[in-house]
C-alpha positions, 0 to 999 in steps of 0.5 A, a space after each residue: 790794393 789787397 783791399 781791391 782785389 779782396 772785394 772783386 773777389 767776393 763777387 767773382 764774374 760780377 761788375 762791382 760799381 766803382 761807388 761801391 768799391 770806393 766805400 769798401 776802400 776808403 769808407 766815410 773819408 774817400 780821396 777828392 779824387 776818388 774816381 782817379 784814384 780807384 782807376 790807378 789802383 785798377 792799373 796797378 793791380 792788373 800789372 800785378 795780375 795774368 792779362 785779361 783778369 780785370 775786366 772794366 766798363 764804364 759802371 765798374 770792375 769785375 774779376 774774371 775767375 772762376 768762383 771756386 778759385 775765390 777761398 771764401 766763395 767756394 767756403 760758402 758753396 760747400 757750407 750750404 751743400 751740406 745744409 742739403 746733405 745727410 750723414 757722413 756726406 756733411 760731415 765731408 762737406 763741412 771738414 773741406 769746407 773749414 779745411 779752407 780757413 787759415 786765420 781770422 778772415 781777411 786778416 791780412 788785409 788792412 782797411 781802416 774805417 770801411 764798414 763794409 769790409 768790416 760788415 763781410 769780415 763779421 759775416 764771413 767769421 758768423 758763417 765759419 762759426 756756425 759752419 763748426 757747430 754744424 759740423 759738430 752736430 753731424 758728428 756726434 749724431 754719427 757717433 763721433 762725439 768722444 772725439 770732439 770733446 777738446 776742440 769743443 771745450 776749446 770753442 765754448 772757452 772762446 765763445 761762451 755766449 753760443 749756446 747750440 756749441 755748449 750743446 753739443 759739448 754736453 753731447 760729446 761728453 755724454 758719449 764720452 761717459 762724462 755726463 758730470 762734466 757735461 752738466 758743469 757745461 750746462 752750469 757754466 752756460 747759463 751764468 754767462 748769459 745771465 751775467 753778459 745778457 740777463 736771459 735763461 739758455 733757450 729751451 732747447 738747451 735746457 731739455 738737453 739739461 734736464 734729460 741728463 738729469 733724469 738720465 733718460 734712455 735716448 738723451 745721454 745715449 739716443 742710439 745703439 747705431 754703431 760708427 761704421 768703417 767704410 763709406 757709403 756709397 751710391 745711396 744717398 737719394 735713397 737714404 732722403 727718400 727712405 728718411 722722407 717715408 719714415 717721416 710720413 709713416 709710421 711703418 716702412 719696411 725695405 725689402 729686396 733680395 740678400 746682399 742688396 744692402 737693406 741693413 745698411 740702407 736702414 742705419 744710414 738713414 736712421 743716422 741722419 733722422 737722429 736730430 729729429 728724434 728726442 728719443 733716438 734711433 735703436 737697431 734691433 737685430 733679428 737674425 740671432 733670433 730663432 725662427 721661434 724667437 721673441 721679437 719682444 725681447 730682441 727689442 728690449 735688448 736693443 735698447 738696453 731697457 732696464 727693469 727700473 724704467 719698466 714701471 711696476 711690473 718688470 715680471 710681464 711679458 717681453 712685449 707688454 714691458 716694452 710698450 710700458 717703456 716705449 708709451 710716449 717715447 719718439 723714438 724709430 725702431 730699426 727692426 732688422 732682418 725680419 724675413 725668418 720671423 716675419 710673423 712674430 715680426 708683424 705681430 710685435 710692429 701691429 702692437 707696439 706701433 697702436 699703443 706707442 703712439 710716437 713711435 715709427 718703425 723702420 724694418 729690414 726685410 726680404 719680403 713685407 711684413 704684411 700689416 695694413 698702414 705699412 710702406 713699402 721701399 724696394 731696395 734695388 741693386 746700385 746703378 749700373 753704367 748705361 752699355 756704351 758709356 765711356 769711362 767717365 760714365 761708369 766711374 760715375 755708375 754707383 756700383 763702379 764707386 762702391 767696386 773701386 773704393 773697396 778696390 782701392 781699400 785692399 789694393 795700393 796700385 791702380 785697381 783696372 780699367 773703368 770697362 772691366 770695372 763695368 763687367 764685373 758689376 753687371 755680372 754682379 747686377 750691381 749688388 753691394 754685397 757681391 761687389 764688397 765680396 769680389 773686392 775682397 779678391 782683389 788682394 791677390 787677383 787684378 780686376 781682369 782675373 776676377 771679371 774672367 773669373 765670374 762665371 764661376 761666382 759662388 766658388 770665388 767670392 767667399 772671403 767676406 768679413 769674418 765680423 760679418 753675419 755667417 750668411 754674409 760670408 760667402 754669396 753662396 751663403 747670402 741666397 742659401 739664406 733664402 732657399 731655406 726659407 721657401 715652401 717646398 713648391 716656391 724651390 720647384 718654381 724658382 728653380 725651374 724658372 732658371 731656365 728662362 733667358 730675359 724672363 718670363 710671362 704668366 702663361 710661359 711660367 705656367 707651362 714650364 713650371 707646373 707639374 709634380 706637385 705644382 698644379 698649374 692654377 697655383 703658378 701664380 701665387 708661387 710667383 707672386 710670393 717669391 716676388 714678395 720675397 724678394 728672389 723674383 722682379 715683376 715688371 711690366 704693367 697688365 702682363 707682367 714678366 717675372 725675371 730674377 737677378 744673375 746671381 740667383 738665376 745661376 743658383 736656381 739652375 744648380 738647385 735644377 740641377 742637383 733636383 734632376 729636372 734640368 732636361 724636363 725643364 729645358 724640354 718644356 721650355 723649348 716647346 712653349 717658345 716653339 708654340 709661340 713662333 708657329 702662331 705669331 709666324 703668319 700674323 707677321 704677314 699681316 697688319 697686326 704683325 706690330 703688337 706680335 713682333 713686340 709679344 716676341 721681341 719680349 721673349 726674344 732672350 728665351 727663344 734664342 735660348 731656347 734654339 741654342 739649347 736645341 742645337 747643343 743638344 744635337 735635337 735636329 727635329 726641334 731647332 729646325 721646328 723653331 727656325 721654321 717658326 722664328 726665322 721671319 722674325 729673326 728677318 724683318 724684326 732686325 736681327 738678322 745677324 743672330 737668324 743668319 747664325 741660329 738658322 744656318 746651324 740648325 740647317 747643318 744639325 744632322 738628324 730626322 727632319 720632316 720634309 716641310 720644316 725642311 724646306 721651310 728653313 732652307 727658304 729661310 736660310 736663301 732669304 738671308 743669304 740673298 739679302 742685300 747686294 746678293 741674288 739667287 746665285 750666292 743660294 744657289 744651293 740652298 734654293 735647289 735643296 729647299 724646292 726639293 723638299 717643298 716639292 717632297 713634302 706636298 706642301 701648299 704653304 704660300 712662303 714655300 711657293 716662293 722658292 718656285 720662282 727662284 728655281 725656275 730663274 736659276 734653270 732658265 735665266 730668260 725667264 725672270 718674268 714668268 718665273 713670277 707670274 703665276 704667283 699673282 694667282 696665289 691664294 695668299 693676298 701677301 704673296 701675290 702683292 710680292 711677286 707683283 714687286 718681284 715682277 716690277 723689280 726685274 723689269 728694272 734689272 733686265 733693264 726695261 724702258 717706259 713705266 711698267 716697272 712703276 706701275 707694278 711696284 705702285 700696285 704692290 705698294 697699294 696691296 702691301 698697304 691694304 693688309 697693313 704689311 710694314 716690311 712689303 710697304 717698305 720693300 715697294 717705297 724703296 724700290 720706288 724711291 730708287 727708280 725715281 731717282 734714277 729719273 732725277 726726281 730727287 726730292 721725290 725719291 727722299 720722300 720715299 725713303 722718309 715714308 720707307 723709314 717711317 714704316 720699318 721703325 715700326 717694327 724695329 728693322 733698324 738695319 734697313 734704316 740704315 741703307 734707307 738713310 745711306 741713300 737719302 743722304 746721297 739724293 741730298 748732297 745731289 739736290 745740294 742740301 748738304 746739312 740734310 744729308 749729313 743729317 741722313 748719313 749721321 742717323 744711318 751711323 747712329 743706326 749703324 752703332 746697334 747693329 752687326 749685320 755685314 750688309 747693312 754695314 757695308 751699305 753705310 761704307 759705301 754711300 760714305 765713300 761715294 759721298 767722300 768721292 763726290 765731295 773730293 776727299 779720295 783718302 776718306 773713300 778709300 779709307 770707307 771701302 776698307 771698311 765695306 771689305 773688311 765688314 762683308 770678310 769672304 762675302 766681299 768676294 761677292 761679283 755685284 760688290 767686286 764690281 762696285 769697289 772696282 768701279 769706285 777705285 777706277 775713279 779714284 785712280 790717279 794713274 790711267 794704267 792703274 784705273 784702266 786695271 780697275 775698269 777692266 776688273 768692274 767690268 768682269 765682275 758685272 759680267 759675272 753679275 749679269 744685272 743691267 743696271 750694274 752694268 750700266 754703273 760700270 759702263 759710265 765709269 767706262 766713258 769716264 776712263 775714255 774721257 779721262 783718254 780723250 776718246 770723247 766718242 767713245 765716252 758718247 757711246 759707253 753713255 748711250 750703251 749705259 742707258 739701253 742697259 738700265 732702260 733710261 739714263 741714271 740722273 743720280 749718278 752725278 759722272 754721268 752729266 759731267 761726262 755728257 756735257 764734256 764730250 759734248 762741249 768737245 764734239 758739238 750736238 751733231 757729233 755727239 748724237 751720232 755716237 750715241 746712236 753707234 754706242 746704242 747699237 753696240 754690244 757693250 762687250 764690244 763697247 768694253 773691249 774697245 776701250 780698255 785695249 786703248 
């Protein structure tokens, strides 16, 4: 039965044939009854076994287990893992793999005469053997040698026929300074192979022989690399690429910032390519090496070269001795730190690599050497956790690993929660270095005191390894090192390119770092040589945008500081953001508004920046400049919750202001505050104040025209119509197309019938779409979406919307996206296409989850509470009206969203009491509201308050009533048709007609009354 369950199990998941198991059983003498005996062996095993493991069919048996629970498979899956691995990651895979063995294989198992069990035991002890000599390889090349030396004097006593086990027995001998011994090996090898085989030992080991013999540098030593006493961690695809590059040329050099992890980078790959190097891997270390320094001799040393192998002439200089010694050697050169050398560098590399033609070298760098054939690798921070990850993600982030396994070196209890593991990494910006320094707090910190302490980092981390470089000591050190290697006008640019916020273009670098000393025409070649040195990133194709990393941003701001030009900087600043909104600010309005938002969305960090930087200085005049300017980007580019918070501050920045910038921002500050469910009332202050201003200023900007109408509608509230009618003369083809909208709009809010309110929004979708406006197209569809839909043209009204979304992704207003697919989710579910509405309302949410702005959010709670009322789940829509009332705070005080939540709750309501107070409080609020078709909402709710009464009369009128108010009745509320057709059904069509034609002739205050004093 052992013998069964071994063979299912090699095979895990896999129908073995009942042929093959009755070999591997019984071999050549199988039973008469071979068949039926196999079968009551099955039964056996599965009383022996859980339920369910042993599955059969009619052409054999399988083992349902995963394969890693199978001891020999798994050995196997980790023995070919680490054939595909470098370095310390083998050797790991290689330990866990032989870490599964316990014995001979399958020595407990007694089959006698099956061949085949014989041929898998054979072959799983050839597999074991060769997984040992794998191991040993990886370690001695890791330096590890000195330590194999009994467990490989064990394994060549039992098999002294393996010559790759001899090998690296010499090797580790060698590395244990017993190079006697390891030719004793060699010479014990081959008189067995000469006595068991009649053959030689292989090539391979007779050149390890013969090296030792002649002592070369490189064979009985082929590295200075020295064992390291951490893991290392995140790098592993870099070190196969970089190891790939090093193979096909024959200069690479890593460059990246301080603290990127460049040396460590360069030994680790070096490590793993030392089996392919008869002449080994030497690391050159140049930052002992003086400015003035001989690289030559730094080389030298690092291979340890004596006079006696230099040739004749051991007076020569430093560079012509190690060509002389190097000439013919296959050998990598790990040339480290080069960046305060990097001329004496590039020289020693452009010889040694044209004279020493097996040579490679593998260099260190903060910028390029700059020698034709050399291939550069960027050394970038480790991988930081995608925002929004959940915590199983950002353990797997690589810089997370690195912070939790140096946390965990330091400290014994749990090091703190993957979020602010998160933090701390991304104010770090992934860089090893830092992340080792911060680690090193932890010993007398937790994880939520550093993160909070960060903002503050070059005080902090400052208890780096006393072993280490005094420049990785401390991070202030780290970028110290750095500094001091720059031209005095690279610190000028560097420093006063800490003032940008997600970083900055060509033109913007130019305008706020020229001057004293720094002509403007050399911006560009400052630029690129902190590039090439590694303190700035360019990225962008045809324009790009040059952006430093945290930590040297923070350090550049305290050299501006300490230079005195922070104003000066901060001043230059703020006037190139505002000169970029006042030009891109009227190209909004039209076609090209796409390519302007995207010009602005890449410097939307440093135009908050800069308004913030206004406001802190109390500048009123600037911040209202550039709210001026930005506050329609802000608006229809999808950030209205940040436009909402920079516009109003600088409205209430005391100071100076002329009257026009004045105007323009309280007209921007009524656009916000009016979007959404809110109207003219909730700005009433502000429209007041900005057409004050605009009247002052004498102004003919066409968008301060727009605060006319609004005024005039708050003096006289029968004139919504003419308010907008002379705006159609306009010399702005924008403004005239928006207040045909506005025209078509309030025909549908004073609740007029027939079609003019389409005819004009058609008319104004077709002049938004003739200049190419997105956020005016949109406007109009959804306008239009709603009235059709009101008319019961579902699928139409969706087909908007579609055509709606389309347009304002293109410019990136994702909050309106969300209204947009909130409402096409409700047109879906009343079409009866619920796998498209849930579609809609799961992309609003996704919408949802990148935005702040309370209305939008609100819009989303409230087409999920109808939905969930609709659907009968009354829990859930209460549950999503909280969320609406918490998300607006005092705006849900608002009279349109008091009379919505109250309509929806009087639905809700299972006591007639209690949703008779609810109707009463919509009715209020509608009233305050005063639009009709608000009103017209709340009325149907009322005949559903008379219905529920059975008062079907009175429920005929309030339906009659709620169609005069809106101007035809509301096909998408789905209570209206439930509510006509039971009072019909109860009154007959005669009865039903006669009180509708009373509720058309009622004031619905009278209608309102009448049925809530029931």
């Amino acid at each position: 039965m052992r013998g069964l369950v071994v063979a299912l199990a090699l095979r895990p998941g896999r129908v073995l044939p009942k042929a093959s198991l009755i070999d591997w059983i019984w071999g050549e003498r199988p039973p008469a009854d071979a068949v039926n005996a196999l079968q009551r062996l099955v039964s056996r095993l599965r009383k022996a076994l859980p339920d369910g493991v042993i599955e059969g069919d009619a052409g054999g048996y399988r083992l349902l287990v995963e394969p890693d629970a199978v001891d020999a498979v798994r050995f196997e899956r980790l023995v070919e893992e680490a054939r595909g691995a470098d370095g310390p990651r083998r050797v790991r895979l290689l330990r866990e793999a032989l870490g599964l063995w316990r014995g001979a294989a399958m020595q407990d198992v007694g089959l006698q005469g099956s061949d085949a069990f014989d041929a898998a035991a054979e072959r799983l002890e050839g597999l074991r053997l060769s997984a040992v000599e794998d191991r040993a390889d990886a370690e001695v090349v890791l330096g590890a040698g000195a330590e194999l030396v009994t467990e490989l004097t064990d394994l060549v006593a039992a098999h002294p026929l393996r010559e790759r086990l001899a090998a690296a027995l010499m090797r580790a001998l060698v590395a244990a300074g017993r190079d006697t011994e390891a030719l004793l090996v060699f010479q014990r090898t081959r008189e067995a192979l000469a006595d068991a085989l009649g053959v030689d030992p292989a090539p391979e080991l007779s050149e390890l022989h013969v090296a030792l013999l002649r002592r070369e540098p490189g064979r009985e030593r082929n590295t200075n690399l020295r064992a390291e006493l951490t893991g290392f961690i995140g790098r592993d695809a870099d070190v196969a690429a970089v190891a790939e590059l090093v193979a096909g040329h024959r200069l690479v050099t890593l460059t990246g910032p301080g603290g990127a992890g460049k040396t460590r980078l360069a030994t680790e790959t070096a490590r793993t390519m030392l089996g392919g190097l008869p002449d080994g891997a030497w690391l050159v270390e140049l930052a002992a090496v003086g400015a003035d320094g001989d690289v030559a001799q730094a080389a030298l040393a690092g291979l340890g070269l004596r006079d006696a192998l230099l040739g004749e002439a051991p007076n020569a200089e430093p560079a012509d001795r190690f060509v002389e010694a190097m000439r013919e050697r296959a050998a990598l050169l790990v040339l480290d730190n080069c960046e305060h050398v990097i001329e004496a560098a590039a020289v020693f590399a452009h010889r040694v690599l044209g004279e020493c033609r097996r040579l490679r070298i593998l260099a260190t760098s903060r910028e390029p050497l700059g020698i034709a054939g050399e291939s550069l690798w960027p050394v970038e921070p480790l991988g930081l956790p995608a925002e929004g990850a959940v915590p199983g993600e950002i353990e797997d982030a690589p810089a997370v690993r690195l912070l939790r396994d140096r946390a965990g070196a330091v400290r014994k209890e749990p090091v703190g929660d993957a979020r602010t593991m998160a933090r701390v990494c991304r104010v770090l910006d992934g860089m090893p270095l830092a992340i080792e320094l911060a680690a090193a707090r932890l010993r007398t910190m937790s994880m939520e005191q550093l993160a909070d302490r960060l903002d503050d980092r070059f005080r902090l981390l400052t208890g780096g390894s006393r072993t280490a470089l005094p420049r990785h000591r401390t991070l202030r050190a780290m970028v110290d090192w750095s500094w001091e290697l720059l031209t005095v006008p690279e610190r000028a640019v560097l420093r006063r390119l800490s003032v940008f916020s997600g970083g900055a273009s060509l033109d913007a670098a130019e305008r706020v770092c020229a001057g004293d000393g720094v002509p403007p025409e050399q911006v560009l070649d400052l630029l690129t040589a902190l590039t090439e040195k590694s303190l700035l990133i360019a990225e962008g194709g045809r324009g790009p945008r040059y952006r430093m990393l945290g930590t040297i941003k923070e350090y550049a701001a305290l050299r501006l500081a300490e230079a005195g030009e922070t104003d000066l900087a901060r001043r230059a600043h703020l006037a190139c953001f505002t000169e970029l909104v006042e030009t891109a600010e009227p190209r909004l309005r039209r076609a090209e508004q796409v390519e302007w938002l995207a010009l602005l969305d890449a410097d939307h960090d440093n135009i908050g920046a800069a308004m913030r930087g206004a406001l802190a200085a109390g500048d009123a005049a600037a911040a209202m400049r550039l709210a001026a300017g930005a506050g329609w980007y802000w608006y229809l580019g999808g950030k209205k919750t940040e436009g909402m918070e920079l516009i109003t501050a600088a409205a209430g920045t005391p100071g100076e202001v002329a009257d026009e910038v004045r105007a323009t921002v309280y007209a921007l500050v009524v656009l916000f505050v009016t979007s959404g469910r809110a109207d003219e009332r909730q700005a009433e202050e502000w429209i007041h104040e900005a057409y004050r201003f605009a009247r002052r200023s004498g102004s003919r900007d066409p968008l301060l025209g727009l605060v006319v109408p609004l005024e005039r509608m708050l003096r006289e509230p029968d004139a919504f119509l003419p308010a907008w009618e002379p705006l159609l003369d306009s010399e702005d083809p924008w403004v005239r197309a928006l207040a045909r909208l506005h025209l078509g709009k309030m025909r549908i809010m004073l609740g007029h019938a027939g079609r003019d309110a389409d005819a004009y929004l058609e008319k104004a979708l077709a002049e938004f779409r003739a200049l190419g406006e997105r956020f005016g197209i949109s406007f109009a569809l959804t306008e239009l979406a709603d009235r059709i839909a009101t008319r019961g043209e579902f699928a139409a009204a969706c087909e908007y919307y579609e055509q709606a979304v389309a347009v304002v992704t293109e410019i990136g207003a994702i909050e309106d996206v969300i209204r947009m697919r909130a409402r096409q989710a409700q047109l879906y579910w009343l079409l009866g296409d619920e796998d498209r509405a849930g579609a809609a309302i799961a992309e609003a949410e996704r919408c949802a989850d990148r935005v702040t702005w309370p209305d939008a959010l609100a819009e989303l709670a409230f087409a999920k509470a109808e939905l969930a009322r609709w659907g009968g789940d009354a829990a859930e829509a209460r549950r999503q009206m909280d969320v609406a009332t918490t998300v607006l705070g005092d705006n849900a005080q608002r009279a349109g969203i008091r009379a919505v939540r109250h309509d929806l709750m009087g639905y809700l309501a299972q006591d007639l009491t209690e949703s008779r107070e609810h109707r009463a409080a919509a009715c209020r609020a509608a009233a305050e509201a005063g639009h009709a078709p608000l009103i017209a909402q709340i009325l149907i709710g009322l005949a559903d308050l008379a219905l529920r009464s059975a008062r079907h009369e009175q429920a005929a009128r309030l339906l009659a009533a709620s169609t005069r108010m809106r101007g035809l009745p509301d096909r998408c509320h789905p209570d209206l048709a439930r509510i006509e057709q039971t009072a019909r059904n109860r009154l007959g069509d005669a009865a039903f007609a006669e009180a509708a034609r009373e509720g058309a002739e009622t004031d619905w205050h009278r209608l309102a009354e009448v049925t809530l004093a029931s």
